[in-house]
N, C-alpha and C positions, 0 to 999 in steps of 0.2 A: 451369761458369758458365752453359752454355747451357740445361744441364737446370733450374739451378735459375731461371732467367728465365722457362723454359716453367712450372715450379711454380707461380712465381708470376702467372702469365698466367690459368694454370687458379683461382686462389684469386683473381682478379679479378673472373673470370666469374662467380664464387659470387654476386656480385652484394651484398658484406657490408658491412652498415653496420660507421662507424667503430668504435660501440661493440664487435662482434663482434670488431673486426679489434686491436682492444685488450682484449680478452679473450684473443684468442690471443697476445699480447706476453709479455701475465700468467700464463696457466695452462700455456703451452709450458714455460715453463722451470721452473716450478713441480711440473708433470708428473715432468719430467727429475731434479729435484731430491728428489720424493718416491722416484723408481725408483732412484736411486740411491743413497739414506739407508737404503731397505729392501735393497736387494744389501749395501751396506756393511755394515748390522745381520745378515745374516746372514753375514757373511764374520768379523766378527769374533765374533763367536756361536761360527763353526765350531774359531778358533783358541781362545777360551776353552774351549772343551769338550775341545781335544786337550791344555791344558794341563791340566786338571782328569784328562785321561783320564790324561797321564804322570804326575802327583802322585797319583795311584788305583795304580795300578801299583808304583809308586815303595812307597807306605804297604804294599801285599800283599806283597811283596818282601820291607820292612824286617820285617814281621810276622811272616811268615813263617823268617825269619831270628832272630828274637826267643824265639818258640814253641820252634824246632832248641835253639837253646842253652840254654831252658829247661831243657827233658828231660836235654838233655846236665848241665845243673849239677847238675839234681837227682840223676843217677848216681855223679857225683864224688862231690857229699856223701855220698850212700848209701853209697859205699865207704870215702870218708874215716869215716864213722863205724864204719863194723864193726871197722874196725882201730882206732881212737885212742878210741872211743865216746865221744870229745869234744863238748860242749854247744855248741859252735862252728857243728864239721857239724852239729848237732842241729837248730840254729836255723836254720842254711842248709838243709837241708834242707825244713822246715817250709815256708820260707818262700816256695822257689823252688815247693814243690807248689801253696802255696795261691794262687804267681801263675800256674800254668800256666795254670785255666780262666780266668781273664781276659784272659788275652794270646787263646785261644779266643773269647771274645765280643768282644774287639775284632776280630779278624781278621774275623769273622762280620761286624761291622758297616762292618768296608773293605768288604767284597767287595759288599754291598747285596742288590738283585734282580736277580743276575746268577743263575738257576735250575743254570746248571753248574758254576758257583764255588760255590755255595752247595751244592751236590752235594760237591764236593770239602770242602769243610771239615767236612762230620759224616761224610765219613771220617777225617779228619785227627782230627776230635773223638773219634771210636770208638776209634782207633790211640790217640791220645794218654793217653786216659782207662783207657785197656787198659793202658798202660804205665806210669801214674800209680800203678795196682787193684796194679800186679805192685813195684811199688818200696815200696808201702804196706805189703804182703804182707811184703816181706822184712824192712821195719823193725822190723814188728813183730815176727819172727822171731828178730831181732837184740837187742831192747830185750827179750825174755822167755828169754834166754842157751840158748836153743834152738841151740845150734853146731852141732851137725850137721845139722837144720832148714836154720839158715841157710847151710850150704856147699851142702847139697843145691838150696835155688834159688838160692844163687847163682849156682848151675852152670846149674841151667835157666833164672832169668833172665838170663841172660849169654846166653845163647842166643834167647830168649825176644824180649829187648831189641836184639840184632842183628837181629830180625826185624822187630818192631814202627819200629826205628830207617832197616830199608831199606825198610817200606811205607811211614815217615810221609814219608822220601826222596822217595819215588817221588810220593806223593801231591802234597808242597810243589813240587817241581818239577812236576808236573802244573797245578799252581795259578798259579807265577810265570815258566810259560814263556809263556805270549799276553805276562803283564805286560813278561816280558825283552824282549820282540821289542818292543813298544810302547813301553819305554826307549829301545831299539835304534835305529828308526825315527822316534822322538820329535824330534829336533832337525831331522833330514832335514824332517820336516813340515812342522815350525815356519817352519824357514827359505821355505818353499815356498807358506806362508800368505802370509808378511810379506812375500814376494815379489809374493804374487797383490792382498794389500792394497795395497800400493804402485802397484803396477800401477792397478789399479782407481780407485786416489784420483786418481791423477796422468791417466788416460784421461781418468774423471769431467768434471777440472777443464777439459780440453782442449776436449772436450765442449762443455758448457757454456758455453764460450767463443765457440766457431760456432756454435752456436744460438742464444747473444744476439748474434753479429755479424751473424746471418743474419735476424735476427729485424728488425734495426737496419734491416739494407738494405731488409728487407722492409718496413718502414714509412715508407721514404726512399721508396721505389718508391712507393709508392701512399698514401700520406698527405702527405710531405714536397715531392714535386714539382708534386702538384697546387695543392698550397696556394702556392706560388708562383705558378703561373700565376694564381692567386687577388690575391694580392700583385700582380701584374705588372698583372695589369688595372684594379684599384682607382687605379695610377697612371696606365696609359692612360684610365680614365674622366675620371679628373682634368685629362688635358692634352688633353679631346676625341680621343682616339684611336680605332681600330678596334679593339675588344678580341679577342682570343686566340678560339679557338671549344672549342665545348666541352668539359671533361674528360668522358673517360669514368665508366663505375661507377655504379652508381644509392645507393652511400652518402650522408654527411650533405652531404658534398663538393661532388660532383656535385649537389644540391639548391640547397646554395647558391647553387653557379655560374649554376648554370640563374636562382634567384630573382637572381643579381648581372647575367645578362645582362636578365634582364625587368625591372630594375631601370634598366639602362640604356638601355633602348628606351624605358622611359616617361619617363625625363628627355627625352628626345631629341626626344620625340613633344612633350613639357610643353614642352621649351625652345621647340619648332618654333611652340606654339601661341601661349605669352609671347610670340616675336617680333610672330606673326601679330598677337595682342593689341596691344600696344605701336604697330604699325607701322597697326594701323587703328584705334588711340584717337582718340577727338574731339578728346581733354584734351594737352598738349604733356607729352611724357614724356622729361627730359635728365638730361645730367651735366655738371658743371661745375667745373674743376681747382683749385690754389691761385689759379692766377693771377686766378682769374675768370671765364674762358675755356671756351667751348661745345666739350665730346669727344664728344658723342655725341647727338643728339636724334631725335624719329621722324617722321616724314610731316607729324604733325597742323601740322608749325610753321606750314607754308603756308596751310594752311585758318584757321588762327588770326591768324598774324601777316605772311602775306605772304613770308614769306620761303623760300628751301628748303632744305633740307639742308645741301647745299656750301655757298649762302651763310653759313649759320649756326654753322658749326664752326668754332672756332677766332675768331669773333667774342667780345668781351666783354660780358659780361651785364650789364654795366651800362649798355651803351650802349646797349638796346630801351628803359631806363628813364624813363618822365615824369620831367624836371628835376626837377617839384618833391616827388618821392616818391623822388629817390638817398639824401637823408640816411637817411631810415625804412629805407629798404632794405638799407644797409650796416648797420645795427643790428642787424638782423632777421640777416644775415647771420652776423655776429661772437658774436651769440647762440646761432646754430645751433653754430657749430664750437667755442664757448666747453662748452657743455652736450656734445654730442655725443648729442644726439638728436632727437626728431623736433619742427619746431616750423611753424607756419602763419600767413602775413602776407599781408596784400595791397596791390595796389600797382597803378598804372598803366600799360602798357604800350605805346609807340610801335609803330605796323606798317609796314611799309615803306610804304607809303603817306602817311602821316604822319598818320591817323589813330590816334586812343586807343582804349584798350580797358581794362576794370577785370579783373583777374587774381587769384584767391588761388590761392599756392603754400603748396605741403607740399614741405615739403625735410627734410632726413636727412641728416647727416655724419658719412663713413666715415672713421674717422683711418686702417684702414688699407688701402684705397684712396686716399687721400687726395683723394678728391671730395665734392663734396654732390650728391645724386641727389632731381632735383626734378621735381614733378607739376603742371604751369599749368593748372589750373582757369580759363575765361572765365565772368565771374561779369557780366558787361556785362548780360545778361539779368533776371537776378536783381534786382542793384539796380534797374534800374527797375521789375521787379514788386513790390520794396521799397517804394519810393517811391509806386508805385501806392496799396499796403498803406496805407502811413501817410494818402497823401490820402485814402483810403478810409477809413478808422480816423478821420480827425479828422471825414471829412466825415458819417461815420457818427453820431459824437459829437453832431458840431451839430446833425446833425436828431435825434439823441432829447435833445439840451438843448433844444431850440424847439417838440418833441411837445407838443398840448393833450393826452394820453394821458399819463397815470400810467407810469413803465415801475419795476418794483421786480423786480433780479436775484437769485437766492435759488438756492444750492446745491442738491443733491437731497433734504437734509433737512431743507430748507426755512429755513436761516439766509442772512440778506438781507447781499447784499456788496454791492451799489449800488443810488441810485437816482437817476433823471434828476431836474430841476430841477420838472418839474410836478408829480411822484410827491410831492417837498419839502413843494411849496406845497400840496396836497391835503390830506397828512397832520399840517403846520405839523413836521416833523423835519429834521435835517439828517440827511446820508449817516452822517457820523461818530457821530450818537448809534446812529445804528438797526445798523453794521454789528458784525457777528455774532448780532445776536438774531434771534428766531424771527421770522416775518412773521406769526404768532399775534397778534404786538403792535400790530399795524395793524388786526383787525376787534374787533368790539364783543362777537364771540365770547369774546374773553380774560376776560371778566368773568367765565365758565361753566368756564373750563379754566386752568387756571396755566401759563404759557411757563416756568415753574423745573422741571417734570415733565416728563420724556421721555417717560413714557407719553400725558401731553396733546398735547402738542406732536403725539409721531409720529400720534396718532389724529384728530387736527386734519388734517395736512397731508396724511395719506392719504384723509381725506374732501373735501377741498380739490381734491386731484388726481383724487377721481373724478369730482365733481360738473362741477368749471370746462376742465379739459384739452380742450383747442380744442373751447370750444361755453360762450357768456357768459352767463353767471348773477349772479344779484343777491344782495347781501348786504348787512350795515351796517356799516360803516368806524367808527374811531375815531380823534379827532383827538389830540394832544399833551395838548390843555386838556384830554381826554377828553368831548367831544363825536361823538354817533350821528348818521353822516347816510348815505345811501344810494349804493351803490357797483353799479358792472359791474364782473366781472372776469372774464379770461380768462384759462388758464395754456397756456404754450407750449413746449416742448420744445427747448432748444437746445445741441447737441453742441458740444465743443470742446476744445481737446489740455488741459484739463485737468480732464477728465470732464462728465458731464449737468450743465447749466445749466438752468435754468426764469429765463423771462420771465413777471412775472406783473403782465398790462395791467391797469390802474386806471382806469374812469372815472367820475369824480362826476355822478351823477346827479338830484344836487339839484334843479335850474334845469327840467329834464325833467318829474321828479314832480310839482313846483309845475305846470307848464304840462299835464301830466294833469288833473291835479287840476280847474284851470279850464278843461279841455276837457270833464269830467265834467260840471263845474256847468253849462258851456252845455248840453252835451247835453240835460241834464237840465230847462234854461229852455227850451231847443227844444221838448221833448217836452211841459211844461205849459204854456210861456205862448203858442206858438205854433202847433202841431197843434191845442190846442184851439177856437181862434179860427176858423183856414183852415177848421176843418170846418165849421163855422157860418157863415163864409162863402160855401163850398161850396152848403151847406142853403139858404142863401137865393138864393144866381144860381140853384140850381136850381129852385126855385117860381119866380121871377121867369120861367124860358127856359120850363117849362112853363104861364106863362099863368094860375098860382096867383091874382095881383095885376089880375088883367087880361091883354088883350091889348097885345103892345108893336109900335112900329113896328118893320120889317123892318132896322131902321137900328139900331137898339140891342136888337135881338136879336141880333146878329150879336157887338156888343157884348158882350153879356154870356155869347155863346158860348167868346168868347177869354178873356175871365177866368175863365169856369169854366175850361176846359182849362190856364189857367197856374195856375188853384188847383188843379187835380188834380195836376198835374206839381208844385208845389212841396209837396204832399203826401208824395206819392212818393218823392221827395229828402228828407223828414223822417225817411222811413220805412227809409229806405234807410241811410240815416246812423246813424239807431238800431240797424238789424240790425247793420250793422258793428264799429258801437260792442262792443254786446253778446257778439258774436262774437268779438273780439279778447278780451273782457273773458272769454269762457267762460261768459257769464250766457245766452245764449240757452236759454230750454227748450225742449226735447225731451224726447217719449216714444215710444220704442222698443216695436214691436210687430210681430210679425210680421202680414203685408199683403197682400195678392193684388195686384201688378203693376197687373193689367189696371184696375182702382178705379182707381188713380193716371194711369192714360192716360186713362182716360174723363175723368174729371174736369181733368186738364191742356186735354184738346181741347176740350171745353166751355167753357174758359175762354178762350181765343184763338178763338174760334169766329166770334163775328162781326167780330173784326181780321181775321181771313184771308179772311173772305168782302168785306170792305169794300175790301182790296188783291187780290181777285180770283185769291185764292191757297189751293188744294186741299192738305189734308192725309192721307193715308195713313198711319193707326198699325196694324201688323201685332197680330194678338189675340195675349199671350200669359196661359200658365197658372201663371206663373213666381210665387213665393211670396217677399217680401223682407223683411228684419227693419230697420225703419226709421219716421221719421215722416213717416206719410202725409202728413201738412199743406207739412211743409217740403221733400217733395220733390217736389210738387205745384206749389209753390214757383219751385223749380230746373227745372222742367221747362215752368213757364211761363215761366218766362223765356229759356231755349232757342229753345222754339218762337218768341216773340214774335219776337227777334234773328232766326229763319232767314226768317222771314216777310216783317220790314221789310226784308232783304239781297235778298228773292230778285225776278226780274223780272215784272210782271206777268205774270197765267197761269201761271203756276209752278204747283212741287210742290214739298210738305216730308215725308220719310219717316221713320216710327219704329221703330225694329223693336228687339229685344234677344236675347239667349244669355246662356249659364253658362260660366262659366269657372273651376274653382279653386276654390270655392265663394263665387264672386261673379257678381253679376247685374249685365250690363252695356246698358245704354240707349246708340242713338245718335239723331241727329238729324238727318238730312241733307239738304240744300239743292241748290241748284244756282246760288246767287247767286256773286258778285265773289270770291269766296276772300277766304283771309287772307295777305299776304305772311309769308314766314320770318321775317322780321323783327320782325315782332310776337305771335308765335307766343307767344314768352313773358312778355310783356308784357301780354295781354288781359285776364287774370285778375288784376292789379292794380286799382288805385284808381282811379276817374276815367281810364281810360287805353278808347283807341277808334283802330279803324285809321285814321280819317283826321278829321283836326280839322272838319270840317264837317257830320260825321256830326250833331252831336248837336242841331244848327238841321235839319238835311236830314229827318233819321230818330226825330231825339226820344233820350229817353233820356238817365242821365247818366254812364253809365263803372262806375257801380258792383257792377251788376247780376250780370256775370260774376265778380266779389270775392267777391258775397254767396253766389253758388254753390258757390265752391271752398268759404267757411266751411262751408257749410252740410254736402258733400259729404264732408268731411276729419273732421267732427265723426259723421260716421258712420262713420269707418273707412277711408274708400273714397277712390279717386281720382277726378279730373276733366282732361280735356281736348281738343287739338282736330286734328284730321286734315285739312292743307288745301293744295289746292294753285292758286294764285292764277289767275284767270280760271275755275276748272274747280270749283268749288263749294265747299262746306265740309261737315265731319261732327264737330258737338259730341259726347260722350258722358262717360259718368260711371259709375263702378262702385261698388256696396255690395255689403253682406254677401247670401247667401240669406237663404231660414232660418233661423232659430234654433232648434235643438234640442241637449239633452245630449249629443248624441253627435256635434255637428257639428266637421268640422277645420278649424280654425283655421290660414287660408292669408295670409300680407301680400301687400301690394299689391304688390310686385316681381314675387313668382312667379304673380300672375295674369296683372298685364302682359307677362309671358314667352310664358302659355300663350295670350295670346290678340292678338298681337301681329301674327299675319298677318290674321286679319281687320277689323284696326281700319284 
């Protein structure tokens, strides 16, 4: 036993997978089974061949015995005939000759390919045949009444035939002595086979009996025990146990085992972290039995409801309950364990304090546990950012039902699902006619495109969304009645958990265009029934101040100095008012040319020339060579205007400097002073309408606000930017940028990337 333990130790160490180790269950005895159906096969092989060998024996024997009394008969008859010359022996005679050579070819065909047997029978054949020639001889001796013939061989074959009779002796017994012995020996054999067969079956069986018993152990050893231990531990995992350590072997076994302890180590690790989880949730995580009754809860209760642990266990869940939320709760309850599954209520919850709390539970009932295992969610936060929501949502509401603004909401492809009450009254619809149709059906466009076409439609609202998408553009609306009247509209992008929304703001512009309109016509009655006049007025204080009429007293020249001056200044302001106009309108002409810089300085200084010397203020324009694509007039314009403002700002005895540079392929002008600054605060402001840093200015300094408006138009309408660098007490620095030159080949730079490039020295 001990060796075969050691066997089996050494076929452990093989290191063999099950499958190997069940291959040899299978082909061990399978082996054993073929080795000994082949030993069998030839054991009985052996005894058929000696039976075959005695019945071979046996037949040469008989045949040979058969042949002897051949001869012998046919002597009888031979002699029987010489004396009775009877037809009897005649026919015996005959008969017995003509079977002697067949009994000779059968003998020949016992004996086979036996080369010395077969030696032996064509002597037997020669003898025989010799003896046959000598019988043959004498019959005929005998049937042709030859008597003395026939005594005479008689005599000699009687002699003849004792010879031929003790070779063919000699020979048959030469032939049937191996055979006799092998008679002799024949049963001895036999018995000695069926001895060895028996033998051999009955070992065989024995055999093969301890090979599969050994075979058995051998897979109890090393399949059967480990797999227990396998067994053994699946029930210590079960009952939280310390499992078994590892089976040896690197078979499937041992893989297992190994994956069953790594199996177990990550529950352990999983359980360890669930707790950890559980034990630092926010949300209260329990279990609660038939009775009602708290078995188990985590940390969170305290943080949540005040309470702790040991107080909590073994308390009834119904008694945290707000009174007036037990009925609902018990429902909620008897539903969960009626269903037995997962269901979610919410409900109110006393804290030891005796403050409330809103709670939704998820609860879960185990029938066999027989708990419900429940999750208290504190939802206290939520509902009031609920509540929030909805104030918000109604208060939302109200102000787009009290918006003077159109609001019309419209899916992403462009089908309108609401509109506020102004949107109504603009377009004379209710919500309910308009919702699902296109918002096609709201402009005057639909007249041009049919809303029953998805190709119109999409090609509509994709032109809609390029043109209006945050930046207002004008169109023409249409009313119910099918009335054209003119619209702003802007489109607005609004996400939401049930995809792209668009806002699309409506505002009538009606009331607007009229009031253009009659700002036109003033304009236009300013421009003729009043500029005409003032210059005529103009024309004549001016003869009048120069003495044209006469000389006047010192007293009403003085007079008619300040009506001139308020007829200039209301000139100006006509003039000013029409630039504006014009310039919003886009009617200002311009002609664009390229200009040599330096033109435009001379002639700007020329023109302030004797304003600055009358406020005893020095001008400095640096010479440049710089070439601009622009109109001379209008920025001759802008640049008297500049100087005038740095002129009237700056303190007697001043200086005002001009200088420029390239940047980008833009030409930039500044202007710079050294008067009051500009506070930040007005910074972007200046370049409005009527707009001036300080309300006194425009009694103190003159002027009307408009001045620095008409610049940026003017500035903007070439391309270019305008403004102002300042910092208050410590001067100011106007400037404004256009294009250079103009030629084919020049790069085309916008205004951002020269302000980049040229932003340290502005």
């Amino acid at each position: 036993m001990n060796s075969m333990n050691s066997i089996i130790d050494q076929v452990q160490r093989l290191n063999l997978k099950i499958v190997h180790k069940g291959a040899i269950l299978v082909l061990v005895p399978l082996v054993f089974e073929l080795i000994f159906i082949c030993v069998l096969t030839g054991l009985v092989q052996g005894a058929e061949q000696e039976i075959k060998q005695q019945v071979r024996s046996k037949a040469i024997i008989s045949q040979s015995n058969t042949l002897s009394k051949s001869i012998y008969d046919a002597g009888v008859a031979l002699v029987g005939y010489s004396v009775t010359k009877s037809a009897l022996f005649d026919e015996r005679f005959n008969k017995v000759v003509k079977q002697i050579p067949e009994d000779l070819d059968e003998l020949r065909s016992i004996v086979g390919e036996n080369p010395r047997q077969q030696d032996v029978v064509e002597n037997i054949k020669k003898i025989t045949m010799n003896g046959v020639e000598m019988l043959n001889q004498t019959k005929s001796a005998i049937d042709s009444n030859r008597v003395d013939i026939a005594h005479f061989r008689a005599r000699h074959m009687y002699k003849e035939m004792r010879n031929i009779a003790d070779n063919l002796q000699e020979e048959l017994k030469q032939l049937t002595e191996t055979e006799r012995k092998i008679e002799r020996e024949s049963p001895e054999k036999q018995s000695r086979s069926r001895t060895i067969l028996l033998v051999f079956i009955f070992g065989g069986v024995i055999t093969n009996i301890v090979i599969a018993l050994l075979l058995l152990w051998f897979f109890a050893r090393s399949v059967k025990d480990r797999l227990d231990v396998l067994t053994d531990n699946s029930y210590r995992l079960a009952q939280s146990q310390p499992l078994n350590p590892l089976v040896g072997g690197n078979d499937e076994i041992s893989h297992l085992d190994s994956v069953f302890h790594s199996m177990a180590e990550a529950l352990t690790e999983a359980t360890r972290k669930e707790r950890a989880v559980i034990d630092n949730a926010v949300d209260v995580i329990c279990s609660i039995d038939t009775d009602g009754k708290f078995v188990a809860v985590n940390p969170a209760c305290f943080e949540n409801w005040g309470y702790t642990q040991m107080e909590i266990v073994g308390k009834r869940f119904i008694e945290l309950i707000a009174p007036q939320d037990i009925g609902e709760t018990i429902k909620a309850v008897r539903a969960i364990r009626a269903q037995e599954g997962d269901l979610q209520f919410e409900n109110r919850v006393r804290r030891k304090d005796g403050t409330e709390t809103t709670v939704s539970w998820s609860a879960y009932w185990s029938e066999k546990e027989k708990a419900m295992f429940c999750v208290a969610h504190d939802i206290s936060q939520r509902k009031t950012a609920e509540e929030a929501v909805k104030a918000s949502e109604s208060r939302i509401r109200s102000i787009m039902n009290h918006m003077i603004v159109g609001l019309v909401i419209v899916d992403s492809s462009g089908r309108i699902e609401s509109m506020n009450p102004q949107a109504e009254k603009i377009f004379g619809f209710t919500t309910a006619e308009l919702e699902g149709r296109h918002v096609l059906c709201l402009f005057a466009d639909s007249k041009f495109y049919s809303e029953a076409k998805i190709q119109d439609t999409d090609t509509f609202w994709q032109t809609l969304s390029d043109q209006a998408q945050n930046k207002i553009k004008e169109y023409e609306g249409l009313t119910k009645r099918g009335d054209e009247f003119p619209i702003e509209v802007l489109l607005s992008e609004l996400n939401t958990h049930e995809g792209a929304r668009f806002i699309v703001n409506v505002v009538d512009v009606s009331e607007r265009k009229e009031v253009e309109r009659l700002k036109k016509e003033f304009v236009a009655t300013v421009s003729h029934e009043l500029r005409t006049p003032l210059t005529s007025i103009r024309g004549s204080l001016t003869l009048l101040s120069v003495g044209a009429l006469g000389a006047l007293p010192e007293q009403a020249q003085k007079v008619i100095s300040i009506a001139e001056r308020n007829t200039l200044r209301l000139i100006g302001l006509i003039n000013d008012i029409l630039d504006i106009e014009k310039l919003e309108a886009g009617k200002l002409d311009m002609v664009f040319v390229n200009t040599g810089l330096q033109d435009i300085l001379d002639r700007s200084e020329q023109a302030v020339a004797a304003f600055a010397q009358a406020d005893n203020i020095s001008i400095d324009i640096r010479q440049s060579d710089k070439i601009v694509y622009a109109d001379a007039d209008r920025i001759v314009q802008v640049l008297v205007n500049l100087l005038s403002n740095a002129i009237k700002f700056s303190p007697p005895g001043g200086f005002v400097e001009v200088f420029t540079e390239e940047t980008f392929g833009f030409i930039t002008v500044k202007v710079v002073d050294k008067g009051r600054g500009v506070p930040e605060a007005f910074k972007k402001l200046l370049f409005q309408r009527f707009q001036q840093v300080e309300a006194s200015d425009s009694k103190k300094k003159g002027g009307t606000g408009l001045g620095l408006a008409i610049c940026k138009g003017i500035i903007e309408q070439h391309g270019g930017h305008i403004g102002v660098d300042s910092e208050e007490g410590k001067g100011s620095t106007f400037w404004f940028k256009i294009p250079a030159m103009h030629t084919d080949s020049t790069l085309v730079v916008n205004v951002q990337e020269a302000e980049a490039g040229s932003g340290a020295s502005q």
